[in-house]
N, C-alpha and C positions, 0 to 999 in steps of 0.2 A: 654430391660431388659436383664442385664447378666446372664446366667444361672450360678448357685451357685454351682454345679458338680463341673465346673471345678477349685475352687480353691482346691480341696481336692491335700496333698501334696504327690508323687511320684518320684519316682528316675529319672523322665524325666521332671519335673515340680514343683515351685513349683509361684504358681502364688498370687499376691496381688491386690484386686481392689484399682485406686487410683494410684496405682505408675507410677511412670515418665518413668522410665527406665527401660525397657527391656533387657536380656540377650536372646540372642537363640543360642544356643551351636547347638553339631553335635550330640551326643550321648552321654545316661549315661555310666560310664565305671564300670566295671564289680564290684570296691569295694561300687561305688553309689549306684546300682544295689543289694547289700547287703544290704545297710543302709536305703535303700528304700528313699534318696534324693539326689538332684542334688547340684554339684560343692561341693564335700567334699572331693574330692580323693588328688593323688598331687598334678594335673592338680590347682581341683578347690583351693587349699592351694595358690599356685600363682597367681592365679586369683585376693584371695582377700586382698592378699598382697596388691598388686598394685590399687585395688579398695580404699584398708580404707586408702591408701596413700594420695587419692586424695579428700578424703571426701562421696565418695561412699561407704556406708554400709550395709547389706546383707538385714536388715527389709526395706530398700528403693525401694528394685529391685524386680520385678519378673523376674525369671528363666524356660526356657523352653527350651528344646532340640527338633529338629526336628524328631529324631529316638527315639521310644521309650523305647529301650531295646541298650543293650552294642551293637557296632558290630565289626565285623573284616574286618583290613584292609590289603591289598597286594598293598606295597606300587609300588611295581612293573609294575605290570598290573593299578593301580590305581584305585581302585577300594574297595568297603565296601558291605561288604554282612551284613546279618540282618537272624538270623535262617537260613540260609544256602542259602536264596534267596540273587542275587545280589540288591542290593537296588541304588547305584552311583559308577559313570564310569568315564572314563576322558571325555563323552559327554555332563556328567549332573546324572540328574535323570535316573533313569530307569522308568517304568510303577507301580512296587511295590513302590518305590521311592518315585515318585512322590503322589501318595497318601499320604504317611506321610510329606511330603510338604506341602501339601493341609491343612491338618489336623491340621501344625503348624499358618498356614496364617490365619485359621479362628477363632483360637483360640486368633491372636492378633486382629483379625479386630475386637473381643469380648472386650477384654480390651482396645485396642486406647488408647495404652500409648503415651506418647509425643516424647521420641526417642528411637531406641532398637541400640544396640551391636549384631553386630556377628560376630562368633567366628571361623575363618575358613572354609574352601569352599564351603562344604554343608551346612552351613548357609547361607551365600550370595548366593549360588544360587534360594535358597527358595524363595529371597525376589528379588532374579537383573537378567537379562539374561546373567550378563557377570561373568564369573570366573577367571578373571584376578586377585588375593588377591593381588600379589605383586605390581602391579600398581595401585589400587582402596584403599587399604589400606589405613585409615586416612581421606578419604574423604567426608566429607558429601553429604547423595545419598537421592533420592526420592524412594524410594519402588512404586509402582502405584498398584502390587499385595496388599497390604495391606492399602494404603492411608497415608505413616507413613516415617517420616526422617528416618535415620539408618545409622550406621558408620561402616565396615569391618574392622575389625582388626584381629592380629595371634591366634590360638589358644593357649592356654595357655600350650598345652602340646611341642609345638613351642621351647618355653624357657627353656623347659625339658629337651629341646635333644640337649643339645650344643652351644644356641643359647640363654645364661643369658643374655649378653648384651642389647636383645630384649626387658627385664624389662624396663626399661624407655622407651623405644616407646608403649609398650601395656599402661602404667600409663601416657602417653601424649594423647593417644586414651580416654581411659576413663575420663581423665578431659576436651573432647570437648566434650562428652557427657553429662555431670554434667552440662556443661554449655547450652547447646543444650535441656535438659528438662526443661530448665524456660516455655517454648512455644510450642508447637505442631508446630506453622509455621515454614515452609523453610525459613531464612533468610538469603540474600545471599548478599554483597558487590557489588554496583551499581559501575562499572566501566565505563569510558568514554572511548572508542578505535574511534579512527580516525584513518580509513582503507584506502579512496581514494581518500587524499587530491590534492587541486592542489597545483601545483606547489610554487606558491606565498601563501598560506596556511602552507606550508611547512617549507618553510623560516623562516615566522613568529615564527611558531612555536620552530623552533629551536633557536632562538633568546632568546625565551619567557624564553627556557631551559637554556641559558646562563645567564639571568640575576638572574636567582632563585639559582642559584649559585649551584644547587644537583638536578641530573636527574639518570637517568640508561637506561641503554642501552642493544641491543643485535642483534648480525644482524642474518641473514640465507643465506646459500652459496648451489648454487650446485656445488658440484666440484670446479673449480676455479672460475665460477663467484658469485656474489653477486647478488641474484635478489632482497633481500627485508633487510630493517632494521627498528628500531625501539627508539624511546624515550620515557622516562615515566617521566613524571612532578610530579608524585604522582602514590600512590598504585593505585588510582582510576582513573586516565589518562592518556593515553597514544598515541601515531601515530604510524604508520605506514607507511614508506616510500616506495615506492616501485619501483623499477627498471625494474624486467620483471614479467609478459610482461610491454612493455613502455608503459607509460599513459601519460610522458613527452617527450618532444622535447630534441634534444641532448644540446642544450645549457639549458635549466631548470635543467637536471638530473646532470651537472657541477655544477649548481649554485645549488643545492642542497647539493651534494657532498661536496660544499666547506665550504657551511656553516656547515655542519656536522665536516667537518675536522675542523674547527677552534672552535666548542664546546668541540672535545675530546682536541682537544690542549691549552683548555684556562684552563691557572694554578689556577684559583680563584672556578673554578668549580668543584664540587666534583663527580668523577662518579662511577656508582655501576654497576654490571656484576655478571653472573655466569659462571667462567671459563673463564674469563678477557681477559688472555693469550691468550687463543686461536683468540679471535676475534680481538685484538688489533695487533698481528701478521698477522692474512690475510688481514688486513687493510692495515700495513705497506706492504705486501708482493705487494698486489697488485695495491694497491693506493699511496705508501709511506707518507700516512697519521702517523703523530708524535703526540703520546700521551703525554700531560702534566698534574699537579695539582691532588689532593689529586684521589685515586684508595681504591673501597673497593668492595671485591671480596667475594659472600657467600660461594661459595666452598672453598674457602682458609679458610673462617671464622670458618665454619662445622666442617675440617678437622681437624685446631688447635685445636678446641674443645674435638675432639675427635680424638687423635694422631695416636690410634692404631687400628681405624674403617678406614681401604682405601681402599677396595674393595668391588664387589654387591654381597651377594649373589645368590644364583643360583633359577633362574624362579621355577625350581623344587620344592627347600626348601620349596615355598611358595605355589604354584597352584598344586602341589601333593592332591590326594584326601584325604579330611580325616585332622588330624591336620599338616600340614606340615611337611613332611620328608625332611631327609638331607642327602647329598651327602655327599661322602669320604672329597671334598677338603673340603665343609662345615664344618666339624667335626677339621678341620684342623685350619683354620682359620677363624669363622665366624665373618661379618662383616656388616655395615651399605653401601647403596650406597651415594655415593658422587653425583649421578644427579640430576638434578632442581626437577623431583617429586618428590624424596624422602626428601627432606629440605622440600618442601612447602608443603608438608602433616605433616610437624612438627610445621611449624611458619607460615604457610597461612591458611583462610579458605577456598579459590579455590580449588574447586575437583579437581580430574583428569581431565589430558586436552592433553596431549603432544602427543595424535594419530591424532588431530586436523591438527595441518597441513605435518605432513608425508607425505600423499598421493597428492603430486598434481595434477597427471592424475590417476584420477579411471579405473578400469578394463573396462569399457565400452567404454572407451575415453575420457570421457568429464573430465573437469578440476575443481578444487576448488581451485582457487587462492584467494578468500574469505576466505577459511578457514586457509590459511597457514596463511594472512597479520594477523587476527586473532589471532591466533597460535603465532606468532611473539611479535605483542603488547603485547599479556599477559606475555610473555614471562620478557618483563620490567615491566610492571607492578607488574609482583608477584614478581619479584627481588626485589624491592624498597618496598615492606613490608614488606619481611624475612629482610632485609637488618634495616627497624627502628626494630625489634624487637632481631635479632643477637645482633648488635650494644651494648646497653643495657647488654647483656649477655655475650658478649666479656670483657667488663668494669667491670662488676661486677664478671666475673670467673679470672679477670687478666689474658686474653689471649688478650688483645689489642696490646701490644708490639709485642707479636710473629707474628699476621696477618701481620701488619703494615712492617715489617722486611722482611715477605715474600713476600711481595704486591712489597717493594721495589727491589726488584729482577730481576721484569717484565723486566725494560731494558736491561737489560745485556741477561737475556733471548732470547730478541726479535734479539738484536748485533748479537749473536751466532748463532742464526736461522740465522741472514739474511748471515752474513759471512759465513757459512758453513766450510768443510775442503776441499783441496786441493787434490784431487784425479789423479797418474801418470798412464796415460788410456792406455799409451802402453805397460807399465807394467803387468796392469790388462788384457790386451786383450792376452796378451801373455801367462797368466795362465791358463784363459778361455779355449785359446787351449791347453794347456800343458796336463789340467785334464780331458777335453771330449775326448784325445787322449788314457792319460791313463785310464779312464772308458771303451772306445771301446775293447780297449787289456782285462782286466780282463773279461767283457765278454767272451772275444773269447777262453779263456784261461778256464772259466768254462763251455762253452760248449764241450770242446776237451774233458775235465775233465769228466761233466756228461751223455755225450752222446746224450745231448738236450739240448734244447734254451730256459730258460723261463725267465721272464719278471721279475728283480731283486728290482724292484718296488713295487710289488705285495704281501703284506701280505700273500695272500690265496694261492699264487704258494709258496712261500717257507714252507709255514706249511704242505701245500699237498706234498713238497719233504720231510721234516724231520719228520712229523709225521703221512704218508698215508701210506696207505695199499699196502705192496711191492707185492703183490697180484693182486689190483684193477691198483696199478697205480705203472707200474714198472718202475726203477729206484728210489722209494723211498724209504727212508732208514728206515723210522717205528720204528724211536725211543720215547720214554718215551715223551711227547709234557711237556713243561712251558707254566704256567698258567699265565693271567693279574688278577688284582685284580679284575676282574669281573669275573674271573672262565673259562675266554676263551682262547683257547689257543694261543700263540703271537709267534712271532721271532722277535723281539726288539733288539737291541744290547746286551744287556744283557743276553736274550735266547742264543744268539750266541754264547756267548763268556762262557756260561756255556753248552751247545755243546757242543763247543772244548773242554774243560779242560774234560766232563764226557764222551764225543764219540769218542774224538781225529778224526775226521773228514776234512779231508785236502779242504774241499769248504768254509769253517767258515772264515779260513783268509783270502782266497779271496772275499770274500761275505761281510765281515768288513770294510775293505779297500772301497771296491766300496761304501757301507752304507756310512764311511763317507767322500768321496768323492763327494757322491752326495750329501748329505745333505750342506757340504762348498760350494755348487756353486748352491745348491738352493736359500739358504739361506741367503748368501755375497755376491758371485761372479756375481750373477743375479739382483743382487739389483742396482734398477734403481736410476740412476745419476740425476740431475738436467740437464735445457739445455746447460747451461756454464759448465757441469763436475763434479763437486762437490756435496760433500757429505752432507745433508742436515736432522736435524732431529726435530721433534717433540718434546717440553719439557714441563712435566708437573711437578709444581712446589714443589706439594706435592704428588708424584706417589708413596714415597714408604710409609712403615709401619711406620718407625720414621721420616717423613716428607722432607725423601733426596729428588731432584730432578730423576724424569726416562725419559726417551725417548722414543719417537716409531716412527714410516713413520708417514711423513708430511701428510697432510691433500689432497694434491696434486697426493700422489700415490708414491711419491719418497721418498728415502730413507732408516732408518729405526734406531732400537735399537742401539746409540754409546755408552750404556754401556757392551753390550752383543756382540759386535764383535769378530770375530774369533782372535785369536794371528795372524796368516797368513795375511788375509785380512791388519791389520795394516798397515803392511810393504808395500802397496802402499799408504797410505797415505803422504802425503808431508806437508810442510811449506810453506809458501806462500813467 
């Protein structure tokens, strides 16, 4: 028997026997808290934008907040008091907390509605142990605290703060949840993973992929080698092949290899990838396996879609306590990420998965090479569902041409990769010492100057010379400190160089000079060569904001940014 108290409506509740759908917010906010109900502020104004968008309307839902009164948040420390008591930390709950936690849990184990919403981190952690928001996000979860599906999604005050483009992810949130309340049950997508086939299982299998003319693929590299890869015949099928540790004999692990090479090379077969490029290059790098026949790539596909979303926002934005806070750069540029969880919590119903095989020796020693091969398969698997459902939404937003256009690029990408540039090494070796000769001199030259040696590397020794206490610590000059935009004080090149022009200070020039002296031979002149010499970089097809090509170091350790080179550095570059 429900007790009938609690549908009485309040600025932290307002609840419906009978409904599907759950809202648990964090807190009423202080104009709720006026009105004496929940989600009417701006917050909740965006909220039900994006709800009546989806077919979600306010008499459908009950609404609960875990706090019952406004509270304040210190986005800093991370952290929400409640009447002046800390109530959540960046640990969790607190013991005040956690009681209003409590309070929320059994108010829904009262209703056992079919699926709930919540709404930023002190919602999910009510109902999950884990407060990861920006990885969990989207994902359909089991509660075990309440017996009850539940999806994490941003708070809506998220979208408030800089972060509009967030509207169609929170209203793609709320329509799996419309869909998610037909049933109470967990219903989750029965997939096939074949983890430890043999050898001749393998084969077959890849055969199997060639004839069905569209698979997807994806491999896993440590470093240079290749211990595990994958095919997927379907969203719900998939292998695992796997290299290390060896399960095959060295001639099976060829005859496996081969037949792999000749599925990516056969032109009648369609194959699907997340971030293509990459794996099709360590392929060729290290196996000179040649890709052929139709490529269709969901990161490439995403990114068309969305030309001027190309970077993650910051973990902060999202697992800050409270509705997600945002950083400086966030405010700047805020954006979707481009990696496989963030697609497949848009166009898959697979949870989170991608800690899965991270770890393949645990802190104790022991290993989960089950969990990576795992980790792996799903990996094509959830490719080749995003992929039939993109597909579709490419065709019908008319961004087919542009993937298509970008996908064909691959080659010439991969050419350039392998070719690299021509680097003249006794050029280079002769600068190398030219400028750790001159960095030794300017040292010695500012120790004559200050009458001591300190470490021109070191943040904290040059702020202690220009801005300490010529009292505490003699020899410093005790001027006026520059501030960073965090309110600490820096010597930055720019500090320096406003020094000089406001203290006229004769160490500034030399202290500039050596800054970027060193920074050209951390940053070029130390960057590591390939073993033949040459210069080698990493290309990602759509790295920037209007879908130009970027660069960065290989995957190898070598290399690095050949857009971002110094002018200097150039001039050993050669022609072949």
């Amino acid at each position: 028997m429900i007790d009938q108290s609690l549908f009485s409506i309040s600025a932290w509740r307002e609840l419906r026997q009978g409904a599907r759908i759950l809202f648990l917010l964090e807190a009423p906010s202080s104009q709720e808290q006026y009105e004496k109900r929940p989600a009417v502020g701006p917050a909740g104004q965006v909220l039900w934008q994006c709800a009546t968008a989806t077919g979600v309307f306010r008499p459908q839902v009950s609404i609960l907040s875990v706090f019952p009164a406004a509270v304040t948040k210190n986005e800093r420390q991370g952290s929400m008091t409640l009447r002046g008591e800390t109530v959540f930390s960046r640990q969790g709950f607190t013991p005040a907390g956690e009681a209003h936690a409590e309070r929320a849990r059994s108010i829904i184990r009262e209703l056992r509605p079919n699926v709930i919403v919540t709404f930023g981190v002190p919602a999910l952690v009510a109902l999950y142990p884990d407060k990861r928001l920006q990885k969990l996000r989207g994902s359909l979860l089991w509660s075990d605290a309440v017996g009850c599906k539940f999806i994490p999604t941003v708070h809506p005050s998220f979208i408030l703060h800089g972060n509009a483009i967030y509207r169609q992810v929170l209203g793609r949130d709320l329509a799996k949840a419309k869909r998610e309340s037909e049933t109470p049950d967990l219903i989750r997508m029965d997939r096939l993973l074949h983890l430890n086939p043999t050898a001749k299982q393998a084969i077959d299998f890849l055969h199997t992929a060639r004839d069905a003319r569209k698979c997807a693929s994806d491999i896993e590299n440590l470093g240079p080698m290749l211990d595990c890869f994958s095919v997927a015949l379907s969203a719900r099928e998939a292998m695992c092949f796997t290299l290390f540790p060896a399960v095959w004999n060295e001639w099976e692990q060829v005859s496996v290899l081969r037949a792999y090479a000749e599925l990516l090379g056969d032109t009648k077969v369609a194959k699907i990838n997340h971030n293509i490029l990459y794996d099709l290059w360590f392929l060729y790098h290290q196996y000179k396996i040649v890709p052929g026949g139709p490529l269709f790539d969901t990161m490439v596909a995403f990114s068309v879609m969305y030309p001027t979303i190309t970077r993650e926002t910051s973990g902060a934005a999202f697992d800050a306590a409270g509705a997600a806070g945002t950083t400086e750069k966030d405010k700047e540029t805020p954006g979707f990420p481009k990696a496989l969880h963030f697609v497949c919590s848009l166009y898959s119903e697979q949870p989170y998965y991608k800690d899965e095989g991270k770890v393949v020796i645990r802190p104790d020693g022991t290993s989960d090479y089950d969990g990576r091969h795992r980790y792996n398969a799903l990996d094509s698997a959830v490719a080749f569902e995003i992929a039939d459902k993109l597909g579709p939404e490419l065709d019908e937003r008319g961004y087919r041409q542009t993937h298509d256009m970008t996908v064909m690029q691959i080659g010439s990408a991969i050419a350039i990769q392998a070719t690299g540039i021509k680097v003249d090494l006794d050029a280079l070796r002769q600068e190398r010492e030219r400028i750790t000769s001159r960095m030794a001199q300017l040292e010695r030259d500012l120790e004559a100057m200050l009458g001591y040696r300190m470490n021109l590397a070191s943040s904290t020794q040059l702020c202690r010379h220009f801005y300490g206490d010529p009292l505490e610590y003699p020899g410093s000059r005790g001027v006026r400190p520059y501030l960073s935009k965090e309110g600490r004080p820096t010597c930055n090149e720019n500090a320096l160089m406003r020094i000089r022009r406001r203290d006229n200070l004769p160490e500034c020039d030399l202290l500039l000079e050596w800054r970027n002296l060193h920074t050209f031979q951390k940053m070029f002149l130390n960057t590591q060569l390939d073993a033949d010499g040459r210069f080698r970089t990493s290309i990602d097809l759509r790295g920037s904001r209007f879908g130009r090509w970027s660069t960065s170091a290989t995957v190898f350790g070598t290399g690095g940014n050949l857009q971002n080179l110094d002018p200097r550095l150039r001039g050993f570059l050669r022609a072949d």
